[in-house]
C-alpha positions as CSV (number, residue, x, y, z in Angstrom):
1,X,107.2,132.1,113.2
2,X,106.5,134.7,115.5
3,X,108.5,135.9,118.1
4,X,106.3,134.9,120.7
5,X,106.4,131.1,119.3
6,X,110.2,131.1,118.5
7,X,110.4,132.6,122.7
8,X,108.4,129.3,123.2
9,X,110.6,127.2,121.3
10,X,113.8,128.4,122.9
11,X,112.1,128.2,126.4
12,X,112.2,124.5,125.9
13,X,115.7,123.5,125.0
14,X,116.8,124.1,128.9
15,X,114.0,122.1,130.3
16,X,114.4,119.3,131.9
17,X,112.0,117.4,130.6
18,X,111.8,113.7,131.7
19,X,112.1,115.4,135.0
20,X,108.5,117.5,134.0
21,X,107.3,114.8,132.7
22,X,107.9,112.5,136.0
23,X,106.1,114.8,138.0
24,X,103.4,115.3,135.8
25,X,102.9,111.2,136.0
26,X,102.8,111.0,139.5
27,X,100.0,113.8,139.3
28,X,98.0,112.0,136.7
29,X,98.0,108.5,138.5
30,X,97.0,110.2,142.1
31,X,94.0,109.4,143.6
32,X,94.0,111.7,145.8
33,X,90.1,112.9,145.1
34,X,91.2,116.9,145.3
35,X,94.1,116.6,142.8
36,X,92.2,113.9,140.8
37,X,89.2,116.0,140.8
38,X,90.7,119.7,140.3
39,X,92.5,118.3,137.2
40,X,90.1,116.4,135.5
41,X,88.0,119.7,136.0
42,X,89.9,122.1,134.6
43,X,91.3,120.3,131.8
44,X,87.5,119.3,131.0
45,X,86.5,123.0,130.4
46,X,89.9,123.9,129.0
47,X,89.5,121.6,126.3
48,X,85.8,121.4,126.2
49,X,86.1,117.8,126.5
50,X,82.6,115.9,125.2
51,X,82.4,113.2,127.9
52,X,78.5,112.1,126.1
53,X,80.8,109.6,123.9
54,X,82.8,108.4,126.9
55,X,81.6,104.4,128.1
56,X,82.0,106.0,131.5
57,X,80.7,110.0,131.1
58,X,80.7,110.4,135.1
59,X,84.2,111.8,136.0
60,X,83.9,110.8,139.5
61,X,83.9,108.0,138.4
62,X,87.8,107.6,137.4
63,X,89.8,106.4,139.9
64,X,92.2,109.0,138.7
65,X,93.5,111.6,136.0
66,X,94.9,109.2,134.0
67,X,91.9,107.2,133.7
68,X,90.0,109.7,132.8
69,X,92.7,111.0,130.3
70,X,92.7,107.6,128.0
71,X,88.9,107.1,128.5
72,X,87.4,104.4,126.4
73,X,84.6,105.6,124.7
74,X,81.4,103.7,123.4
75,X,81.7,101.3,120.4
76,X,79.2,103.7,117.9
77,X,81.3,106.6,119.0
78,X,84.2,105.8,116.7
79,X,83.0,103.6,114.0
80,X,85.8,102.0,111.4
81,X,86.0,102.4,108.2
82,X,84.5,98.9,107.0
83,X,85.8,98.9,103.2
84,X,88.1,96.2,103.0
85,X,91.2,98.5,101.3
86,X,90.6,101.8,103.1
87,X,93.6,103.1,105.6
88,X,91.4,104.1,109.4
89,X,93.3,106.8,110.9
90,X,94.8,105.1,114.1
91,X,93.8,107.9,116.3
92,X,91.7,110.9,116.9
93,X,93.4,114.5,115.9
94,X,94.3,116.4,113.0
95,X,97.1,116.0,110.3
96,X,100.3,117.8,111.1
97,X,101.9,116.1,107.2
98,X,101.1,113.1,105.1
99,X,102.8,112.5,101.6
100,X,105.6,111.1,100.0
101,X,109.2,109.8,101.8
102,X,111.4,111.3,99.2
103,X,115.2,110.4,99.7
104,X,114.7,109.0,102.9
105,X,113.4,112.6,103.9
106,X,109.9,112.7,105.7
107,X,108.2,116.4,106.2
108,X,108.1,117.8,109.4
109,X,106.9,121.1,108.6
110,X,107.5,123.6,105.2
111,X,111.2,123.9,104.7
112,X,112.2,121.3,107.1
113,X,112.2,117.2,107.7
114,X,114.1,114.1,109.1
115,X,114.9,111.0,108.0
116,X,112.9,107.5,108.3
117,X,116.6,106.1,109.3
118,X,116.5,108.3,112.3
119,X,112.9,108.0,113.0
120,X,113.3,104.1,113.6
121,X,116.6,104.6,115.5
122,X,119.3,104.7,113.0
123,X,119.3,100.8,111.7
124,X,119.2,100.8,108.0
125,X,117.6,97.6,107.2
126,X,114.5,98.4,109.6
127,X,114.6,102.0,107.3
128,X,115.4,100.5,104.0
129,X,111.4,98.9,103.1
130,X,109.6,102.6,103.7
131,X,112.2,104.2,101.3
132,X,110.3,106.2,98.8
133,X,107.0,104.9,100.5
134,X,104.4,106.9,102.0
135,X,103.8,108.8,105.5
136,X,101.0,110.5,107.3
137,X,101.6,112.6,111.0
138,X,98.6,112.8,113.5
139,X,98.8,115.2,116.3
140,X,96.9,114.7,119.2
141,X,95.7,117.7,121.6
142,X,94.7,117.6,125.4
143,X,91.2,117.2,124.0
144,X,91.4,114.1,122.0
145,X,90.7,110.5,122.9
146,X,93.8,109.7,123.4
147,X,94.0,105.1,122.4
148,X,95.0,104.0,119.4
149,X,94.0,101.4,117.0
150,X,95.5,99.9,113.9
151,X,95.0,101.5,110.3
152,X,95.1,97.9,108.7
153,X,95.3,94.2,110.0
154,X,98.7,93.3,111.0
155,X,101.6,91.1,112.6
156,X,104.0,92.7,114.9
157,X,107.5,91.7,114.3
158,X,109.3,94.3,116.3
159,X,108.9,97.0,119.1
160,X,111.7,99.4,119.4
161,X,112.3,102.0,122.1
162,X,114.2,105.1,120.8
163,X,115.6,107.4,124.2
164,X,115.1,111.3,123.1
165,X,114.1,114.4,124.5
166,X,110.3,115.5,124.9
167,X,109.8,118.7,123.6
168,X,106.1,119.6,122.9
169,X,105.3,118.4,119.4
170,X,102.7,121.3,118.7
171,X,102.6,123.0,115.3
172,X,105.1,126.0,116.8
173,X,107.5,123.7,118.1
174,X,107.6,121.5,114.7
175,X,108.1,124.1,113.0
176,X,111.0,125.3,115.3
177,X,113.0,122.6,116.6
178,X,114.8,120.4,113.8
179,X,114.1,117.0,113.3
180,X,111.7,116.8,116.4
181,X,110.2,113.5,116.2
182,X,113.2,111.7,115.2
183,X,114.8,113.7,118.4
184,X,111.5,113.0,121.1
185,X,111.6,109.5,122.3
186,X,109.5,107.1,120.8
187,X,108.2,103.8,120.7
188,X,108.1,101.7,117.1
189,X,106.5,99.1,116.1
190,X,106.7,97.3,112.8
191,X,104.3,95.4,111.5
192,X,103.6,93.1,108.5
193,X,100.7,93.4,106.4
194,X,98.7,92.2,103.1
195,X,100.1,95.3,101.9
196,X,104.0,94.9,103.1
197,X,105.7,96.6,105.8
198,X,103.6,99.0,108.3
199,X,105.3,101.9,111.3
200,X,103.3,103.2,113.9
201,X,106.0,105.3,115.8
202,X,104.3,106.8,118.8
203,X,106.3,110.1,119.9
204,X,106.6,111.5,123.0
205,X,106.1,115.0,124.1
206,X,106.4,116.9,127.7
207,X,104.4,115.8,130.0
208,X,103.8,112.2,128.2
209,X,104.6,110.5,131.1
210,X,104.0,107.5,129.9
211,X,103.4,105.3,126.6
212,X,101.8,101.8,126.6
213,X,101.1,99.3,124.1
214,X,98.7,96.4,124.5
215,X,100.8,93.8,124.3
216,X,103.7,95.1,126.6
217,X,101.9,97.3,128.5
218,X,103.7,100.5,129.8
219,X,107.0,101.3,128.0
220,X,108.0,104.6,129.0
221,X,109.1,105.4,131.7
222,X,111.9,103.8,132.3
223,X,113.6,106.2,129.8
224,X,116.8,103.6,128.6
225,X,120.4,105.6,127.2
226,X,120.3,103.6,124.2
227,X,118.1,102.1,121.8
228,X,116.6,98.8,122.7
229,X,114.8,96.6,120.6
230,X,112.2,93.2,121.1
231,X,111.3,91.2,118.2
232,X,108.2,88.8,118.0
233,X,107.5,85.1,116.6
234,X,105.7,85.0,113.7
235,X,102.0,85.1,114.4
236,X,102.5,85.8,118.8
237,X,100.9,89.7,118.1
238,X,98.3,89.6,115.5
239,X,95.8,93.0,115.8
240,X,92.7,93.2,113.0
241,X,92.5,96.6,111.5
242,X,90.5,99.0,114.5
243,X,91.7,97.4,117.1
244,X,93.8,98.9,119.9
245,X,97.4,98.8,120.0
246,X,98.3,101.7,122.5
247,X,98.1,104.9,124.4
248,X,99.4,108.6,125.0
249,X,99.2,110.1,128.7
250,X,98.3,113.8,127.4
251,X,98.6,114.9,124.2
252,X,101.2,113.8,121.2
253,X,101.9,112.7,118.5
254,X,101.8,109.2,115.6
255,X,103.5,108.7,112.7
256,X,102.1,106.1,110.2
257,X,104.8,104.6,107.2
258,X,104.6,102.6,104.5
259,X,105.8,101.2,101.8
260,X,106.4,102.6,97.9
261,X,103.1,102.1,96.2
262,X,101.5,100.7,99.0
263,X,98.9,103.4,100.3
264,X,96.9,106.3,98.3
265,X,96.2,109.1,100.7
266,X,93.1,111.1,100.0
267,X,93.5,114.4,98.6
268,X,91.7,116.4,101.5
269,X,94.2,115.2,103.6
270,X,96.0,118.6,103.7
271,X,97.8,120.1,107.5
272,X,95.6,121.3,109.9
273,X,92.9,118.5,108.6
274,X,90.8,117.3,111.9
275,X,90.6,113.4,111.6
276,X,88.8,110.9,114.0
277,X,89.8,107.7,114.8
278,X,88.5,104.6,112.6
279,X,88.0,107.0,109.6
280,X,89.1,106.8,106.1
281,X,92.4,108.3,105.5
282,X,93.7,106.3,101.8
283,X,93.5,103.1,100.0
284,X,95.4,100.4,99.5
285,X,96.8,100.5,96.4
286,X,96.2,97.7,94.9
287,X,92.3,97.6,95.8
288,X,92.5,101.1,93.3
């Protein structure tokens, strides 16, 4: 790292972020037409944001930041990956790690990981099925749509809601601050599949004020003390594979798990890899 990046990693651990990250949300939800339309400006040309694929490409249009933020964009924009054994990539970004959970341990960057126990807030029989299974980690800019969708078809069984800190998850900062996604706070949710177990574990950074699934709707904020947990009937949340499950306010980050011999991952799946929503990322295994 340099020392510039190791200044901006050390910058953060004072911060206080739910705080930041508070006052960035009421900002984002104003509609107050000057603050609504100085930010969606200036982030626009920022990020050189492509509004053409948006269903709505007129910015006046969004009743504020936050609508414009998590955008829904035209069906043809982000087509799915129709083979009936491929992995879609449950959001738009690039890969920050994918492989192999080896001794619990999941790659955060070179020469430093975190465990899938702590990940899923520290209760060994929700880690215990992705043990020696597969993982892949999507980051998210400013620039990205930022809804997710499901990889596969599947049943929710549980949501958890893991309290943390919200340090910025980009490449510096993963490389810098230990165990970062298993520290951030996150939402989990497990699901059952044709293929066994499935986490999505969406991660919050600063300035995510807020995380949302479709089923519960917003999640964070509050931010809880503890870890709290909801579990599903059989069969109440059932999402096809493409369909959208939840979203980031500004940019973060999703961590996809499965189980041992479950997934193949292609080979060009390497850091740094831009990925798209709906588009191949592996196989099931046992349509190989």
């Amino acid at each position: 790292m340099s020392l510039l990046e190791k200044l901006f990693v050390l910058g953060q651990y004072p911060l206080p972020h739910h705080l930041l990250s508070r006052v960035m949300g009421q900002l984002t939800h104003s509609r107050n037409p000057w603050i609504k339309g100085q930010m969606i400006q200036r982030i626009s040309k920022l990020y050189d944001i492509d509004l053409s694929e948006a269903l709505e490409p007129h910015p006046e249009a969004y009743g504020c930041f936050n609508d414009f933020f998590t955008r829904a964009l035209k069906p043809e924009a982000r087509p799915i990956d129709p083979s009936p054994c491929g992995i879609a990539s449950p959001a738009d970004g690039y890969i920050s790690q994918k492989g192999v959970i080896e001794e619990g341990a999941i790659v955060q960057a070179k020469g430093m990981d975190y465990s899938v126990l702590s990940l899923l807030g520290g209760d060994t029989d929700r880690a215990l099925p992705f043990e020696n299974g597969t993982f892949a980690t999507i980051y998210l800019s400013p620039r990205d749509y930022h809804r997710l969708h499901m990889p596969i078809s599947g049943t929710l069984k549980e949501m958890i809601h893991v309290p943390g800190r919200l340090f910025s998850v980009n490449d510096a900062t993963a490389r810098g601050v230990p165990g970062l996604f298993a520290r951030n706070e996150r939402v989990v949710a497990l699901f059952d599949t044709a293929m066994g177990p499935m986490a999505l574990v969406l991660v919050g950074a600063i300035f995510v004020a807020s995380i949302e699934t479709v089923w519960h709707g917003v999640v964070t904020p509050p931010t809880l003390t503890k870890v709290t947990s909801c579990q599903y009937p059989e069969g109440q949340v059932r999402l096809e594979k493409g369909a959208e499950m939840g979203r980031f306010n500004m940019g973060s980050t999703i961590v996809v798990l499965f189980a041992q011999q479950a997934v193949e991952w292609k080979a060009d799946l390497v850091p740094g890899h831009p990925v798209k929503m709906g588009e191949k990322l592996g196989t099931l295994i046992q349509g190989l």
